[in-house]
N, C-alpha and C positions, 0 to 999 in steps of 0.2 A: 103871938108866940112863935109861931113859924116864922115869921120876916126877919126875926132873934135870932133862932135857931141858924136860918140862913146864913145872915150876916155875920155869926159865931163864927159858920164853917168858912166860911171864906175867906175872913179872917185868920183862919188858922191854915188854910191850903198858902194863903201866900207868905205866913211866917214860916210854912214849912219848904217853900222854895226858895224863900232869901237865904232861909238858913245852910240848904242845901249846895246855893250858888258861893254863898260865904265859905264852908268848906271847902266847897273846891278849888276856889281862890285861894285860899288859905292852908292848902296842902299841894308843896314843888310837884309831887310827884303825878300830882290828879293833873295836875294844871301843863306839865310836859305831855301828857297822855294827849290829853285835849287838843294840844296846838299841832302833834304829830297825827292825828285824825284829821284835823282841817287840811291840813296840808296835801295828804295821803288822797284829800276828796275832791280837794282844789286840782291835782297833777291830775288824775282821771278825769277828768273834767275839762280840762287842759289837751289831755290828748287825743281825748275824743273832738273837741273842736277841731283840733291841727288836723285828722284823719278825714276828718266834713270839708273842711279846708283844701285841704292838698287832693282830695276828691274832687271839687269845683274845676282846681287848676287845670288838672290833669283832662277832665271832660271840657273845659276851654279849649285847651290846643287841640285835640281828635273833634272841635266842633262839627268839624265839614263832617265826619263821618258819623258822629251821635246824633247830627240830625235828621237821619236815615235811620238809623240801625238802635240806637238809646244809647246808654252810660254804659263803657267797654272799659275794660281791667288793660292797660297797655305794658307794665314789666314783660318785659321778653323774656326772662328768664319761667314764668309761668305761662303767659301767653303769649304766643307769635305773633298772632292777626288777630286786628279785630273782627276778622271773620273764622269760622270755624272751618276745618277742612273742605266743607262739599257746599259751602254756604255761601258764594259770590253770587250778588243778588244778579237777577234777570239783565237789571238796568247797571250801569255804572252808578256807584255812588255819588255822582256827577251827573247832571243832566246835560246833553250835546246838544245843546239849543243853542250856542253861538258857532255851530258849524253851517258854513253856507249850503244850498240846496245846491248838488250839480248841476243843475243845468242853469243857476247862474253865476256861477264859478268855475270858470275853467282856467285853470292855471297852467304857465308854460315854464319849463327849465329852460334853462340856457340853451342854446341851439347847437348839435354835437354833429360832427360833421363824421364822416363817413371812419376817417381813419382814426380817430378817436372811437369811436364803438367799437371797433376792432380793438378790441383788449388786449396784450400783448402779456404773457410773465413777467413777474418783477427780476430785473437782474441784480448782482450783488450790489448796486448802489444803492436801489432801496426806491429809487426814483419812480420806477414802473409801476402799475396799478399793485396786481397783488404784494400782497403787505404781512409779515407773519402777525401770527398772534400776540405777539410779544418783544419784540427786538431786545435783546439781553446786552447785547453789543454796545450799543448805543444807548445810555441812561438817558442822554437829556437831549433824543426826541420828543416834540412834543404830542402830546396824549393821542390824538386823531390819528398819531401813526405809532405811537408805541402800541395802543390798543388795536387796532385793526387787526379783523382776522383775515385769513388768508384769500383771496380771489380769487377765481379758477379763470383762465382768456376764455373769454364771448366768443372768439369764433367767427363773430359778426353775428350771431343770435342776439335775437331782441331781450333787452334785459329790462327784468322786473329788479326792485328794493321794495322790501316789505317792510313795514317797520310796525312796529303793533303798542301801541300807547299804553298807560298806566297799568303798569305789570307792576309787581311785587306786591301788593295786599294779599294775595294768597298763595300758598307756596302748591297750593296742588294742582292750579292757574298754571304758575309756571313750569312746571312739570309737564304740563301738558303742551307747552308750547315749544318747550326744546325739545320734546319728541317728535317735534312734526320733520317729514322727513325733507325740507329745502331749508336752507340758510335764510336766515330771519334777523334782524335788528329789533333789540327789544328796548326801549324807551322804559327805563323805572321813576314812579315818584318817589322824590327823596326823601319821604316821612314814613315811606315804608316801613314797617316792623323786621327784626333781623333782614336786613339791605342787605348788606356782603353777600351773605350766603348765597341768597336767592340770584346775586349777580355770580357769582361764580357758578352755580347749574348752567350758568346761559357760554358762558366763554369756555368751560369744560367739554359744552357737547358742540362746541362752535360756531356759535352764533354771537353777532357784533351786540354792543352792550351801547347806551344813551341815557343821558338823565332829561326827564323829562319836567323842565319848571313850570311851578304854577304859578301863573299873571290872571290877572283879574278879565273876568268875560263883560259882555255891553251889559248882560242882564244882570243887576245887583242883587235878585234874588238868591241867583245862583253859587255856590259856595268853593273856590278855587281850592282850599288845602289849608294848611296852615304854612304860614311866612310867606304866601304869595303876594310876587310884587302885584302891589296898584298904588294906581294914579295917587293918590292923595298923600302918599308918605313922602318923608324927605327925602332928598337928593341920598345923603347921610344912610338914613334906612333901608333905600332903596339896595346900596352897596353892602349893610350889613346882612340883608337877607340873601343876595346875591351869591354873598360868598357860603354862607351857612349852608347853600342848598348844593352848594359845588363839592363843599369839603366833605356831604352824607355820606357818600361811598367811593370807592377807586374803580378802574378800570374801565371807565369809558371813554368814548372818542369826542361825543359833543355832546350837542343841547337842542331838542327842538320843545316847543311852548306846546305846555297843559293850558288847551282854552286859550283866553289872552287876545279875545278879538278886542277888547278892548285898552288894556298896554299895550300889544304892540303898537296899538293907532297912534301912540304917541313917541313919537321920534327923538324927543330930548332925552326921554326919559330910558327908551330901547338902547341910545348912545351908551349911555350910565353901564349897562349889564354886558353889552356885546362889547364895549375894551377889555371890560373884564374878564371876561372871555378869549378874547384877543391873547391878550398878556400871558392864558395861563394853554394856549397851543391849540384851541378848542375847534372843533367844527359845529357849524350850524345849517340846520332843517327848520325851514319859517315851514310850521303846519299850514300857513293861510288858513286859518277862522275867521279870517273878514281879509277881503279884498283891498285894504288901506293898510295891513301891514308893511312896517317899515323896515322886519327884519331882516331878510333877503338881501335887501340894498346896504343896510348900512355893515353886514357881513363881508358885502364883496368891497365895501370901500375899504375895510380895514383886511383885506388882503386873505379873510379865511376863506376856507373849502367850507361850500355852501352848496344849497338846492333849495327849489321849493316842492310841496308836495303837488299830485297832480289829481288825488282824487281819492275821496274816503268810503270804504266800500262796505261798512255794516249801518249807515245813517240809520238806516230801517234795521229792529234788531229781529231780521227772520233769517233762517236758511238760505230760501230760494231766493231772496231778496239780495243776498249776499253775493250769490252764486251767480246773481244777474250782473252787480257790480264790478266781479272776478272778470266777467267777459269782457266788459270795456276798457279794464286795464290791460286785459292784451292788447284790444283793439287799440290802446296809446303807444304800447310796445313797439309794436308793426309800423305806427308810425313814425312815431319819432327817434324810435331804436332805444328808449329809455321809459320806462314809465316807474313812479315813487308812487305807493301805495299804503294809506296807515289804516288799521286798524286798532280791533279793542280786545281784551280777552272774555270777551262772553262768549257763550258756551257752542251758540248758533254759529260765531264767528270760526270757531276751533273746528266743529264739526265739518262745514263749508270746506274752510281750509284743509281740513285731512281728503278730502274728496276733490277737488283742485288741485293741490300742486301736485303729485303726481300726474293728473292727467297734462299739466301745463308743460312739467319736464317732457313726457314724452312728444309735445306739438315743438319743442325746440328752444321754449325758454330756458333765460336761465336767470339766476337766481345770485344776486349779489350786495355786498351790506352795504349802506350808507357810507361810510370812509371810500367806497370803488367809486361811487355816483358820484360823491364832490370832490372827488380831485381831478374828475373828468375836467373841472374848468377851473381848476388852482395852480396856480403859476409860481406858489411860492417853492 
C-alpha cells in the first residue's frame, strides 16, 4: 500500500510540473519574463568573467613586479605606484645579480685630455659644453641637447656624473632625490606609473632626466620589466618594443640599459635599437653589466654622444658600504679628471648620498649630468 501510495505521489508531483512548465510555455508573458532573467544572469556572469579576465591581463604585464609584491590595482587615476608612499622595498624589485663585482670590472671612458676637462661656458652657438634646459629657439635639436640642463665650467676640478637607475616607481623616491643638494641624472623605467610627472620633479628642480631600457640579464630567472628587449624575439619585435619604451615619456637626453648583461652581448641584435636611437638624436650610457657589452662601441660608430659607466657604488645595499664606494669615485675623479657613477634609489643609498655630496662639493668636485660627459668626446 505504501509503494502505491508512493508511486501516486509521484506521479502526480510530475503532472504537476509538466503542467506547470506547460503554462509557462504557453503564457507570452511568463515566457518573456523567463528569457529576460536568463539573460539578466548570463551578462552578470559574463562580466564577472571579463573583470577575472582583464585581472589576469593586467597582473601579466606588472609580472616583474607581482612577483615580488602580489596582484597590484595599476589605473593611475586610483593608484600611482604599485608601491604605497613609504613602501620601496629594501631590495630593488629587481635583483643586481648581473652587475659585475669591482674588482673585475674596471671600466675606462674615453681618454680626456687636459683641455677638454677644462670646461669652458657654452657660447650663443650652443656648441660648448653647457647647454640650457631647454632651447626654445631651436625645435629641431636633437633631444640630448634640447633636453640638457645647464653645465656650470670645471674649472679644471675633477668631475663626478651621478646617474641613479630605476627612479619612478615611487614618487616619494623621487622627491627625495631631487632634493639632494648636487645635480644628478635620473635614469626612469618607462613603465613607471604617472612618468611625466614624476619626470618633470627632476627637470623642474634641475637635474638631467634618461630613460632607462629593460634588456634581458644572463640570469633567466631574473625578471627585466615588461617589453624588455631579449634575445629571442624578432628582429620586428625587437623594433616594436624599442620604440614603445622611447615614445613613454618626453624630455630626456638618452638611454642607458636596465640590466642587459645579456642583450647587450649581442651585437646584431644591440645594432637594431641603437639606429633607433641614432635616428631619433639620442645619447647613450652602456651601464657595463658584463664586460662584452656591445653598446659603447656600436654608439660611437653611429656617431652619438656616448660614455661607459666606471663603477656602481650601492652593489652592497649598506650605508657604510656605500660610502666606501663614494671614495673610490673620487679617487677615479683625481685620476682621470672624469668619473660616471650609477646608482639605485634605496634608502641606504639616498641617506649615503645626503652626507657625501656636500662634503665632495667642499673637497672641489663638481657635479655634472650625462649630456656634459658625452659630448666630451662627440664630434657631431
Amino acid at each position: 500500500m505504501q509503494k502505491q501510495s508512493r508511486k501516486k505521489g509521484n506521479r502526480k508531483s510530475a503532472d504537476r510540473r509538466k503542467f506547470s512548465s506547460d503554462r509557462l510555455l504557453d503564457s507570452p508573458p511568463r515566457l518573456i519574463i523567463l528569457c529576460l532573467a536568463v539573460l539578466v544572469i548570463s551578462g552578470s556572469g559574463g562580466i564577472l568573467l571579463g573583470k577575472v579576465l582583464t585581472h589576469y591581463e593586467v597582473s601579466y604585464e606588472i609580472s616583474s613586479v607581482n612577483a615580488f609584491f602580489g596582484p597590484t590595482v595599476t589605473e593611475e587615476a586610483t593608484v600611482e605606484s604599485p608601491y604605497s608612499s613609504n613602501d620601496y622595498p629594501f631590495e630593488s624589485p629587481y635583483v643586481y645579480n648581473d652587475y659585475p663585482l669591482p674588482d673585475i670590472q674596471k671600466v675606462q671612458v674615453a681618454a680626456l685630455t687636459p683641455e677638454i676637462i677644462n670646461i669652458q661656458p657654452a657660447d650663443k652657438t650652443g656648441d660648448a659644453l653647457a647647454l640650457p634646459t631647454e632651447n626654445t629657439d631651436n625645435i629641431d635639436q636633437p633631444p640630448w641637447k634640447k633636453y640638457a640642463v645647464l653645465a656650470p665650467p670645471s674649472n679644471g676640478r675633477p668631475i663626478i656624473a651621478l646617474i641613479i637607475d630605476d627612479v619612478g616607481l615611487s614618487r616619494d623616491r623621487v622627491q627625495d632625490l631631487v632634493d639632494l643638494p648636487e645635480l644628478l641624472t635620473l635614469a626612469y623605467l618607462p613603465y613607471a606609473p604617472a612618468i611625466q610627472s614624476k619626470v618633470e620633479m627632476a627637470r623642474l628642480r634641475g637635474h638631467e632626466v634618461m630613460l632607462h631600457l629593460p634588456m634581458q640579464p644572463s640570469d633567466n630567472h631574473t625578471d627585466p620589466g615588461p617589453d624588455a628587449l631579449l634575445v629571442g624575439l624578432s628582429d620586428e619585435e625587437i623594433r616594436r618594443r624599442t620604440i614603445k619604451n622611447l615614445d613613454s615619456f618626453d624630455g630626456y637626453v638618452g638611454v642607458n640599459n636596465h640590466m642587459g648583461s645579456r642583450f647587450t652581448a649581442d651585437g646584431r641584435l644591440m645594432a637594431i635599437v641603437m639606429d633607433i636611437m641614432a635616428q631619433r638624436g639620442l645619447l647613450f650610457l652602456d651601464s657595463k653589466t658584463t664586460p662584452r657589452s656591445t653598446g659603447y662601441k656600436l654608439a660611437v660608430q653611429r656617431g652619438m654622444p656616448s660614455a661607459k659607466r666606471d663603477i656602481f657604488i650601492d652593489n652592497i645595499i649598506e650605508e657604510a658600504a656605500i660610502l666606501k664606494q663614494l671614495e673610490k669615485v673620487e679617487k677615479i675623479a683625481v685620476r682621470k679628471g672624469v668619473a660616471i657613477a650609477i646608482g639605485h634609489p634605496h634608502k641606504q643609498t639616498i641617506s649615503a648620498l645626503k652626507k657625501w655630496l656636500p662634503l665632495a662639493a667642499d673637497k672641489g668636485f663638481i657635479f655634472l649630468p650625462v649630456s656634459a660627459i658625452t659630448s666630451l668626446t662627440f664630434n657631431g
